[in-house]
N, C-alpha and C positions, 0 to 999 in steps of 0.2 A: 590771535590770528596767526603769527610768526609760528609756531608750534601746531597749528594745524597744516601750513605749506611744509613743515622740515617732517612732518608725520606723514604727507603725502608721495612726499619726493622719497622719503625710504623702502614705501610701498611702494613707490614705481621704480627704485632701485633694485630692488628682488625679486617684481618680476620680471623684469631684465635680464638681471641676473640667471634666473631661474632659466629661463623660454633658451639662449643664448648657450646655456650648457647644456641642455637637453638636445636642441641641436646639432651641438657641437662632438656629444658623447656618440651620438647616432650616426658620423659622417655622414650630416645634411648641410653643408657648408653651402651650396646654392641658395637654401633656405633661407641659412642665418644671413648669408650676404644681402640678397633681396630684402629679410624683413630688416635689417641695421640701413640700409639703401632706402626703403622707404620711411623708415624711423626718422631720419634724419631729417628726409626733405618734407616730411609733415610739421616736425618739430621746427624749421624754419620757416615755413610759413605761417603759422601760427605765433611767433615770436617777431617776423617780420611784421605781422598786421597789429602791432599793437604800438601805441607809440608812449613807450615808461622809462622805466631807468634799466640799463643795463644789468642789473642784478634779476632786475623779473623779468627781463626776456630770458635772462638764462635758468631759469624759473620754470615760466612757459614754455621754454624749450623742452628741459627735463620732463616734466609730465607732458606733452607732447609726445615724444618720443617715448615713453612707459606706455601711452594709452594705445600705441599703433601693438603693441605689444598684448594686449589683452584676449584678443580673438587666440592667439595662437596659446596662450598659458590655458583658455578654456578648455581647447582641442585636446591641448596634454592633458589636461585633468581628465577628460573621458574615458582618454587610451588607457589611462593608467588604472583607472576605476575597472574598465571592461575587460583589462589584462588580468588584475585581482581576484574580479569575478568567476572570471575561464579557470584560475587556479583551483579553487573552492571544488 
């Protein structure tokens, strides 16, 4: 079960990673701030509502904060698809 949470949290590590520099390459810094702004405070309530040991709130926090991150890595995958497209 330990190697399915460290397999999860690497995946929400990149696309973090990902979403965070494609912003950041774009000067949308409004963006990244607001999405790391609500990253956070999702990732705290969701780690607040749970009563464990300190290593899984910060756990729960991690994929918290990865999953606020999802909608917008969707978005970039389309642009980039339909940027590809228009090339062709």
């Amino acid at each position: 079960m330990t190697i399915l949470w460290i397999g999860l949290l690497g995946i929400g590590a990149t696309v973090v990673a990902y979403v965070q520099y494609s912003f950041l390459v774009t000067s949308r810094l409004t963006a990244a701030g607001m999405l790391l702004a609500v990253s956070a405070g999702f990732g705290w309530v969701c780690a607040a509502s749970t009563a464990s040991a300190a290593a899984t709130d910060l756990l729960i926090f991690a994929l918290a904060f990865a999953v606020v991150h999802l909608p917008a890595l969707a978005i970039l995958l389309i642009k980039r698809q339909r940027h590809r497209e228009l090339e062709q």
